[in-house]
N, CA, C and O atoms as a GROMACS GRO file, in nm:
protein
  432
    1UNK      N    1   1.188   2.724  -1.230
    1UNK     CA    2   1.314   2.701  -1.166
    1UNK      C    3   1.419   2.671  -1.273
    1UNK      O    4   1.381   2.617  -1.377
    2UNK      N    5   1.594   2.713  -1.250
    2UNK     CA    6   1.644   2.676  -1.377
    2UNK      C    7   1.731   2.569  -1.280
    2UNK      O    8   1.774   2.555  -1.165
    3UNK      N    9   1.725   2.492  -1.436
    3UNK     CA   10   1.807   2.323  -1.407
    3UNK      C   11   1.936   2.374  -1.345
    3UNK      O   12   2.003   2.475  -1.369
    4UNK      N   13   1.954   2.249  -1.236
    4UNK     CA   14   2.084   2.256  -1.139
    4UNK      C   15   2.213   2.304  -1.243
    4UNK      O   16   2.301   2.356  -1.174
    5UNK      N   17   2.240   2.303  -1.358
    5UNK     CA   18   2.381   2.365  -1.406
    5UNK      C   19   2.423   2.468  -1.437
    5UNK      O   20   2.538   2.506  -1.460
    6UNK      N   21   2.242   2.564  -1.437
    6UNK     CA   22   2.252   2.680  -1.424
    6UNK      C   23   2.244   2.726  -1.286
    6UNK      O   24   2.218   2.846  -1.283
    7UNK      N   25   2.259   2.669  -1.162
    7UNK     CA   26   2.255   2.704  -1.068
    7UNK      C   27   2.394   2.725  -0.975
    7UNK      O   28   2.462   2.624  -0.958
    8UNK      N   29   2.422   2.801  -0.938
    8UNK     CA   30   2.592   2.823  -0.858
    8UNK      C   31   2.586   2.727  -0.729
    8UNK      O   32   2.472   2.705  -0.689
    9UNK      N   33   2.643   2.693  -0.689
    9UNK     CA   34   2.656   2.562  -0.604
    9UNK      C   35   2.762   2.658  -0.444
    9UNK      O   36   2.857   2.736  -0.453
   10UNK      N   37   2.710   2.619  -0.351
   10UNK     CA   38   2.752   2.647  -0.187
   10UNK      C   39   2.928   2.707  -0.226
   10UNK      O   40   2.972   2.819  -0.202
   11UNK      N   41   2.991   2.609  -0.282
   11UNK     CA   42   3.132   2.676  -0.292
   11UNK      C   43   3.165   2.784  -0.393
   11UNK      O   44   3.231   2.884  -0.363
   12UNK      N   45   3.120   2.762  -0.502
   12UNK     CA   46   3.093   2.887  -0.594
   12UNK      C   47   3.077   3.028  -0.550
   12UNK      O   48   3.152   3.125  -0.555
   13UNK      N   49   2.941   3.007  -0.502
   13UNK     CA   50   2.917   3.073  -0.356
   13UNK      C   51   2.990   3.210  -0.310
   13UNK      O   52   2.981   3.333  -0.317
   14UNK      N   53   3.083   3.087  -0.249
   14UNK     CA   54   3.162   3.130  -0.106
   14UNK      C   55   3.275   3.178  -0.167
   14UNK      O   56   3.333   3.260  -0.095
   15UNK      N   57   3.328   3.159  -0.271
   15UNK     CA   58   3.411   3.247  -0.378
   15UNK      C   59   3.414   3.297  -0.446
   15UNK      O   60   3.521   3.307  -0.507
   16UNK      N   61   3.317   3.358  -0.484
   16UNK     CA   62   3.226   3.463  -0.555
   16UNK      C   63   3.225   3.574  -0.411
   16UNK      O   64   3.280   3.681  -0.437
   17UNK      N   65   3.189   3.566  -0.313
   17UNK     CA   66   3.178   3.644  -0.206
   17UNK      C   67   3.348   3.699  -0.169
   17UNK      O   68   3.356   3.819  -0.141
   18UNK      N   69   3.442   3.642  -0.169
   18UNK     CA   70   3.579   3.678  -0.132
   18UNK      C   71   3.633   3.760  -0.203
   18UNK      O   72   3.679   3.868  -0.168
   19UNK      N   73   3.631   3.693  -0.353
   19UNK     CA   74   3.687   3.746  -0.478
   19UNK      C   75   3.649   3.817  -0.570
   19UNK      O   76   3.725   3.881  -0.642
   20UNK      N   77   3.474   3.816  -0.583
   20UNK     CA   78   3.397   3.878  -0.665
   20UNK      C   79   3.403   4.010  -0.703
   20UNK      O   80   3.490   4.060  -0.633
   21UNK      N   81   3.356   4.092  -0.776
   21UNK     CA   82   3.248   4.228  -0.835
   21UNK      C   83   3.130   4.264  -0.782
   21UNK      O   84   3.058   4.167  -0.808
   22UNK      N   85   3.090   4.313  -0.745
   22UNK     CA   86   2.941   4.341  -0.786
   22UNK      C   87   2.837   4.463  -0.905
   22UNK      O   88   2.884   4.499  -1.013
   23UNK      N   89   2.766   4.487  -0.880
   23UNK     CA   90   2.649   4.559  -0.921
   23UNK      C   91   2.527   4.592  -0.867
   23UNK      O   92   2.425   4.524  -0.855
   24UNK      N   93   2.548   4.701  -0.837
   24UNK     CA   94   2.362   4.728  -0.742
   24UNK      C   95   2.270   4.802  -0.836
   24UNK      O   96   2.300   4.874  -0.930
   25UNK      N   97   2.163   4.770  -0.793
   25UNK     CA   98   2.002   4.797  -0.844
   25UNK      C   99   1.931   4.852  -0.728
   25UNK      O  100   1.995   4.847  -0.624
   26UNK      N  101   1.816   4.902  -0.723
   26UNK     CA  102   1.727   4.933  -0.617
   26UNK      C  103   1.703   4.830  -0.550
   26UNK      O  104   1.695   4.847  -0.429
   27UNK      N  105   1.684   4.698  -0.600
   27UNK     CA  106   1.629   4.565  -0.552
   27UNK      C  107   1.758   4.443  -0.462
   27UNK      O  108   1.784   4.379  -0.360
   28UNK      N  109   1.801   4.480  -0.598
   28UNK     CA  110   1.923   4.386  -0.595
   28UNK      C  111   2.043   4.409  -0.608
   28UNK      O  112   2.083   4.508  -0.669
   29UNK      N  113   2.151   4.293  -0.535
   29UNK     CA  114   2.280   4.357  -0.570
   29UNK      C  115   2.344   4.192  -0.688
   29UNK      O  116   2.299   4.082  -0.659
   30UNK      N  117   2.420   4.203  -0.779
   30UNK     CA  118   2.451   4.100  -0.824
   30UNK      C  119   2.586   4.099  -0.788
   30UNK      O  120   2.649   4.204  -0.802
   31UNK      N  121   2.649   3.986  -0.738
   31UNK     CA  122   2.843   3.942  -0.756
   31UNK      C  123   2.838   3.832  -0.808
   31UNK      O  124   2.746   3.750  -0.805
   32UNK      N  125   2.958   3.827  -0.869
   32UNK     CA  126   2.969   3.788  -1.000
   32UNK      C  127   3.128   3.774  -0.999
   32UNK      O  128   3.192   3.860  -0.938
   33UNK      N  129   3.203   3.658  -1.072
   33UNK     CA  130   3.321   3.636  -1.120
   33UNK      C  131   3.304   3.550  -1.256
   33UNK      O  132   3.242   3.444  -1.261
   34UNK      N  133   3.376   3.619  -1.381
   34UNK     CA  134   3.382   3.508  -1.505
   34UNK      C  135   3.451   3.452  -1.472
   34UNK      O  136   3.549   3.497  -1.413
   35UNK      N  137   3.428   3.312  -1.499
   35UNK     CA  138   3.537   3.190  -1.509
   35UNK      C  139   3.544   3.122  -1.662
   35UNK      O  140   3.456   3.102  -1.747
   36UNK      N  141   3.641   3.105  -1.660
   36UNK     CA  142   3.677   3.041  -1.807
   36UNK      C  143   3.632   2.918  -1.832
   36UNK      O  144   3.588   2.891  -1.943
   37UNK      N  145   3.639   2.817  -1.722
   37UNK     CA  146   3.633   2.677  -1.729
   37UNK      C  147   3.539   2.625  -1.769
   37UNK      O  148   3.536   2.525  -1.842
   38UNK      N  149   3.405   2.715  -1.707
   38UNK     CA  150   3.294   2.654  -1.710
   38UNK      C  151   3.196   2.725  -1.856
   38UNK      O  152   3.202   2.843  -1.889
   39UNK      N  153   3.113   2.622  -1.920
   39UNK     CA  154   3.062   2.712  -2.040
   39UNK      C  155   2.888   2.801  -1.974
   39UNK      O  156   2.849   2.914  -2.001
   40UNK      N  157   2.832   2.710  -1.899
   40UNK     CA  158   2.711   2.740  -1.929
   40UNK      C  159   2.710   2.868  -1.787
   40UNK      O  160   2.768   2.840  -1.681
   41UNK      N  161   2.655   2.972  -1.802
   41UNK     CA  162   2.643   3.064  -1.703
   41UNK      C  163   2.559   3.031  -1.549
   41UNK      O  164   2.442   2.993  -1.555
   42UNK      N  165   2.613   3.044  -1.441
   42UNK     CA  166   2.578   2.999  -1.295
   42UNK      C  167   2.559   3.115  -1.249
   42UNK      O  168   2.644   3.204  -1.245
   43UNK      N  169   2.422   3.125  -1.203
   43UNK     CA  170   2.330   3.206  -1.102
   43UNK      C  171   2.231   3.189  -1.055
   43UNK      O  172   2.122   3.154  -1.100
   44UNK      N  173   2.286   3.230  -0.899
   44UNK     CA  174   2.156   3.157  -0.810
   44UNK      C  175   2.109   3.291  -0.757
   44UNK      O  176   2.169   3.392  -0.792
   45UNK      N  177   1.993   3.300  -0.663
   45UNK     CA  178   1.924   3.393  -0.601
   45UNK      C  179   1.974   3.371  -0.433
   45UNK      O  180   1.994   3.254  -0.401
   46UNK      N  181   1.992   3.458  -0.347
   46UNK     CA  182   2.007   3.469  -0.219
   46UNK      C  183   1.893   3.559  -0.175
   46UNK      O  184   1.870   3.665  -0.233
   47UNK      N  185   1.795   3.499  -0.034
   47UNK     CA  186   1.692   3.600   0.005
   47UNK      C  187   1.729   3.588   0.167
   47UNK      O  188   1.711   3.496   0.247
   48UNK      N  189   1.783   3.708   0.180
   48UNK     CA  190   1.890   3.656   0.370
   48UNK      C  191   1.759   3.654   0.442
   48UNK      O  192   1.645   3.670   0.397
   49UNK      N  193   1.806   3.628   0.579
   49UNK     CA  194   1.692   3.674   0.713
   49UNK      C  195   1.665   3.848   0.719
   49UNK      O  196   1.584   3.906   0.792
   50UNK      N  197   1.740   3.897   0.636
   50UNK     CA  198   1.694   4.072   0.692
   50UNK      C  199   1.632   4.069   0.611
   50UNK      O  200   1.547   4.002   0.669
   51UNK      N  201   1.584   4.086   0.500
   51UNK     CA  202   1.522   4.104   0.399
   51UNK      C  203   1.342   3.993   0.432
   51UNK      O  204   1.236   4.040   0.391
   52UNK      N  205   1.345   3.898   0.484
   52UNK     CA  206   1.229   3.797   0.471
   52UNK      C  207   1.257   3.720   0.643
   52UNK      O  208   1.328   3.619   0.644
   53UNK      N  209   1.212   3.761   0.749
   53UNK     CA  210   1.188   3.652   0.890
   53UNK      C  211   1.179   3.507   0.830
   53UNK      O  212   1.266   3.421   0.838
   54UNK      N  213   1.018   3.493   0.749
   54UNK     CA  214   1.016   3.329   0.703
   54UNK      C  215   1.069   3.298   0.662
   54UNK      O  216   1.124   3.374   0.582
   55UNK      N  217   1.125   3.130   0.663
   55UNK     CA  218   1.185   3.085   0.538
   55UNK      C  219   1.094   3.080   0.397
   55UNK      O  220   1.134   3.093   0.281
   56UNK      N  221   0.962   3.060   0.445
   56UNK     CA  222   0.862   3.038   0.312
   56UNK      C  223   0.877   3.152   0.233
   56UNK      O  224   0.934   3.134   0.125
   57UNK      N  225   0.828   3.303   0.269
   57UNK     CA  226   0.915   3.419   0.238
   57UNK      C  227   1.036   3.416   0.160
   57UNK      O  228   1.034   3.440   0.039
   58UNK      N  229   1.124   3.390   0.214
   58UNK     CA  230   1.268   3.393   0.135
   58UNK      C  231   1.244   3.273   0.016
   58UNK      O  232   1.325   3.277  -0.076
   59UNK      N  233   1.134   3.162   0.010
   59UNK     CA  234   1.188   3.080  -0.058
   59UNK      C  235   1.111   3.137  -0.176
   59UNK      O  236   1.164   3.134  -0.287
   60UNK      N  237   0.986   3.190  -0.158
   60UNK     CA  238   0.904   3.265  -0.238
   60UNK      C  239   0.956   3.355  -0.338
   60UNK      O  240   0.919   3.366  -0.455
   61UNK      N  241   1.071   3.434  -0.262
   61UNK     CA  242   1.129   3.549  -0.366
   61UNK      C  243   1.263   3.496  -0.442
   61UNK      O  244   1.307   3.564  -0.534
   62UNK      N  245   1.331   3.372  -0.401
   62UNK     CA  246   1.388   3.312  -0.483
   62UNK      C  247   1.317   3.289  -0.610
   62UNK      O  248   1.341   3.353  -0.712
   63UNK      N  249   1.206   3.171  -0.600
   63UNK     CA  250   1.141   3.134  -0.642
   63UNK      C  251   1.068   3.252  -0.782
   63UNK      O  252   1.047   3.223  -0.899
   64UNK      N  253   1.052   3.344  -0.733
   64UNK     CA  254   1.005   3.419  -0.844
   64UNK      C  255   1.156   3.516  -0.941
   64UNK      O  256   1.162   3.564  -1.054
   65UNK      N  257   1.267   3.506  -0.812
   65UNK     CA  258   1.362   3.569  -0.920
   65UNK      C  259   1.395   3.402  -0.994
   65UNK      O  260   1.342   3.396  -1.105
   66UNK      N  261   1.433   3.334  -0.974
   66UNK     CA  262   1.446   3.247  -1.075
   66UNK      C  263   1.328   3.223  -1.191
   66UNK      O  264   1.349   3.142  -1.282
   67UNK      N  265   1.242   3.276  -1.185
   67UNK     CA  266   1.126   3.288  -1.307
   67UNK      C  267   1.146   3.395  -1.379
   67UNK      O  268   1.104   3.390  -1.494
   68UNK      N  269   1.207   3.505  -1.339
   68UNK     CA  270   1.199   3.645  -1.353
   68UNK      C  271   1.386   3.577  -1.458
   68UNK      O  272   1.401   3.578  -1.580
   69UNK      N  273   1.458   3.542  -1.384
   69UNK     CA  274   1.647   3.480  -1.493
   69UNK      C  275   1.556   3.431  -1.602
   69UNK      O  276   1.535   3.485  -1.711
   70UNK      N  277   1.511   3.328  -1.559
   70UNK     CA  278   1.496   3.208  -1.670
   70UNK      C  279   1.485   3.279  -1.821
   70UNK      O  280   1.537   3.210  -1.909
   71UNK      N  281   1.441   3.377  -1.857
   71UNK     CA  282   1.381   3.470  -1.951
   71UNK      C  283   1.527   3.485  -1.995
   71UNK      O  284   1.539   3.438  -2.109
   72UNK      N  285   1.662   3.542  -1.940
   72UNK     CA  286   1.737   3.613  -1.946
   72UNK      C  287   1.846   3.551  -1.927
   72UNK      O  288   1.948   3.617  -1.911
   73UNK      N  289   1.852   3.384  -1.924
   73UNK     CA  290   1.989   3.314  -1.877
   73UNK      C  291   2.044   3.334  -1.970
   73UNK      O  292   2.147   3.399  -1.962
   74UNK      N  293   1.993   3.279  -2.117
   74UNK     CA  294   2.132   3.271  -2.217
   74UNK      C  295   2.156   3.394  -2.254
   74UNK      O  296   2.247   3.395  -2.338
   75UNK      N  297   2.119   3.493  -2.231
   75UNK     CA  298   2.189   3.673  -2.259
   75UNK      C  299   2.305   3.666  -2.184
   75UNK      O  300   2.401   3.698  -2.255
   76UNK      N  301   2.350   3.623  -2.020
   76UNK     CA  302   2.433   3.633  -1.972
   76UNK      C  303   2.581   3.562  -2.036
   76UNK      O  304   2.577   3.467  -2.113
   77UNK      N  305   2.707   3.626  -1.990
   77UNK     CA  306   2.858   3.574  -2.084
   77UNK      C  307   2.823   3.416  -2.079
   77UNK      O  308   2.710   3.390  -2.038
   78UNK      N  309   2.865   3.359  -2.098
   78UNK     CA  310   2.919   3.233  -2.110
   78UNK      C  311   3.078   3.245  -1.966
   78UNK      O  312   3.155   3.335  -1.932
   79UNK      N  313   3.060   3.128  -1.931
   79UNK     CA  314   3.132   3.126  -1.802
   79UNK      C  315   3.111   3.239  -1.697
   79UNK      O  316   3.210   3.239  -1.625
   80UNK      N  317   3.028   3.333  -1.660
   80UNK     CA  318   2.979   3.363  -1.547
   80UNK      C  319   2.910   3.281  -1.431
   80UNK      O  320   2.812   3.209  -1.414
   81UNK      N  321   3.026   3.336  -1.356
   81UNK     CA  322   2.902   3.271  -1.195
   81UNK      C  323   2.891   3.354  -1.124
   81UNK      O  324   2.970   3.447  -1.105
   82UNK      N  325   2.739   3.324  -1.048
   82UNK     CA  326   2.733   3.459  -1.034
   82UNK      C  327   2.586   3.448  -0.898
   82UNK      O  328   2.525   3.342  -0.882
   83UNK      N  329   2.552   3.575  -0.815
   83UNK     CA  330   2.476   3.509  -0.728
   83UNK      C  331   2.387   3.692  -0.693
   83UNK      O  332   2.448   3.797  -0.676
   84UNK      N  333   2.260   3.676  -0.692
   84UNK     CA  334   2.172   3.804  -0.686
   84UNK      C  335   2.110   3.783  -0.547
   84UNK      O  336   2.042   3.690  -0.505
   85UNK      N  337   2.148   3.889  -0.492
   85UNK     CA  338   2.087   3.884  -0.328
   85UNK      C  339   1.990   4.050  -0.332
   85UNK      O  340   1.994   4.161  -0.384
   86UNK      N  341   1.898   3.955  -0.225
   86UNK     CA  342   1.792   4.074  -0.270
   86UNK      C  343   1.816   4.192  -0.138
   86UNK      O  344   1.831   4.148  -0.025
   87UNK      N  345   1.816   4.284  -0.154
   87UNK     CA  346   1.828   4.383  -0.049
   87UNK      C  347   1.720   4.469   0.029
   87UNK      O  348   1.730   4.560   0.112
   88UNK      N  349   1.588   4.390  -0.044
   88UNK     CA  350   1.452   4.418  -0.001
   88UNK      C  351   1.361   4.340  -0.051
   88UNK      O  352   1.378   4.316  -0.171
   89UNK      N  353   1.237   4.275   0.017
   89UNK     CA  354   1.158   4.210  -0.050
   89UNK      C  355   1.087   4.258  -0.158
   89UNK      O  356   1.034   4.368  -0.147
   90UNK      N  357   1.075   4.179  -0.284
   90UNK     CA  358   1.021   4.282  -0.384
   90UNK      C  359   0.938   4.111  -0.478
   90UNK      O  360   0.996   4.023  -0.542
   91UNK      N  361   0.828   4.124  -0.454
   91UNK     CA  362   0.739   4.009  -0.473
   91UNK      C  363   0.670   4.008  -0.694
   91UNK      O  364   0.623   3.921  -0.767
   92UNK      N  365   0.698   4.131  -0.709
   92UNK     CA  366   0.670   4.190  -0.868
   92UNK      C  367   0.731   4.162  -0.953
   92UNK      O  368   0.806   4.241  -1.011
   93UNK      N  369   0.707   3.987  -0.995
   93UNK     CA  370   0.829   3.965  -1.067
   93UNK      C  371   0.886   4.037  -1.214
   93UNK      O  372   0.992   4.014  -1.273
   94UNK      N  373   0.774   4.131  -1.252
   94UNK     CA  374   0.825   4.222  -1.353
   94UNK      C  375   0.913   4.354  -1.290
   94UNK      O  376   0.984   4.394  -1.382
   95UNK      N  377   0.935   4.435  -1.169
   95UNK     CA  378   1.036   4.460  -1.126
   95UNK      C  379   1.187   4.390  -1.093
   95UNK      O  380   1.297   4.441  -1.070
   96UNK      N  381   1.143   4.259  -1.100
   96UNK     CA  382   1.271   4.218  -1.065
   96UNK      C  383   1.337   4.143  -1.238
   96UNK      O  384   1.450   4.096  -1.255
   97UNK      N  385   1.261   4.150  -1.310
   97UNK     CA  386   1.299   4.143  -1.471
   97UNK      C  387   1.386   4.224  -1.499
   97UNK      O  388   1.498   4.199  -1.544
   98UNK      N  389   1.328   4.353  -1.467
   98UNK     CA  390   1.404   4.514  -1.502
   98UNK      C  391   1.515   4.488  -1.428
   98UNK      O  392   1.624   4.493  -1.484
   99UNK      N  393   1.511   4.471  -1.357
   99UNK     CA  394   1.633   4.492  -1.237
   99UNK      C  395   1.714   4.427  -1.303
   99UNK      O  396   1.816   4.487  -1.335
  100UNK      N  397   1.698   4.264  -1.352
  100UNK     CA  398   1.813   4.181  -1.418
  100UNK      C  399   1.842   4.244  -1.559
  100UNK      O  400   1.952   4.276  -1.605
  101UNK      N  401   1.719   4.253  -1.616
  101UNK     CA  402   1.799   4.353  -1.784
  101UNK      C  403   1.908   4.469  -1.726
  101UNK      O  404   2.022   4.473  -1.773
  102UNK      N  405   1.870   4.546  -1.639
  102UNK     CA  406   1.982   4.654  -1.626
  102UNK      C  407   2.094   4.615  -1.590
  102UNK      O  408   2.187   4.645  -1.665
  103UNK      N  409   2.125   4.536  -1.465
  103UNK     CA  410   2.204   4.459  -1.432
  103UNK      C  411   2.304   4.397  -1.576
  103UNK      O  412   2.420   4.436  -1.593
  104UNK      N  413   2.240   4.306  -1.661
  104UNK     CA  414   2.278   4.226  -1.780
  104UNK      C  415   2.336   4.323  -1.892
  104UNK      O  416   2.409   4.272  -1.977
  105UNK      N  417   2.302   4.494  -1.900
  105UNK     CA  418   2.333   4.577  -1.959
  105UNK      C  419   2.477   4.597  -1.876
  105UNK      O  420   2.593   4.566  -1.902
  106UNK      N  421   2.432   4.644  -1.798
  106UNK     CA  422   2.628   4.695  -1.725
  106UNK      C  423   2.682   4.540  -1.736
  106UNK      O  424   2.772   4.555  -1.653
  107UNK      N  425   2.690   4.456  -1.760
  107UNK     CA  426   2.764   4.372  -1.762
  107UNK      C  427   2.802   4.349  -1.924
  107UNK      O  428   2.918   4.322  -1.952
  108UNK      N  429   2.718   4.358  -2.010
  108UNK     CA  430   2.790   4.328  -2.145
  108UNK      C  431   2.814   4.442  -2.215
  108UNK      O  432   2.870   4.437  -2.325
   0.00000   0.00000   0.00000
């Protein structure tokens, strides 16, 4: 799991969703806004109800994309926040590695 400051917080969120970018993958889609203010990079995982019925499910594939970042946080800018929602369950956390390197490529 990465420590709460690498994690985007409910309002972050919700303005990242209004204002944001994105990027799609087979798996995943990332949105994303740089902010200046902040130094250390914020990204969280989203696993909706279409993608996973359970919550255990959804908490599962969080759970492994945040194992799958952790590898790859400090590659991301400095002041990104940013939030990866999955658009299918995908349990392989070495697919969902790839997914973030490509992702982390179109972005720098």
């Amino acid at each position: 799991m990465l420590p709460k400051k690498n994690r985007a917080d409910r309002k972050a969120i919700e303005k990242i969703f209004k204002e944001g970018k994105f990027l799609n993958s087979s798996n995943l889609t990332f949105k994303f806004l740089l902010n200046k203010n902040s130094l250390a990079p914020q990204i969280s995982f989203i696993a909706p109800k279409g993608v996973a019925k359970l919550a255990v499910k959804r908490n599962l594939l969080r759970r492994h994309g945040y194992t799958a970042l952790s590898r790859y946080i400090n590659q991301f800018p400095l002041g990104i926040v940013g939030a990866f929602l999955y658009k299918k369950a995908q349990s392989d956390v070495l697919i969902i590695e790839n997914e973030i390197k490509n992702i982390l490529s179109k972005i720098n």
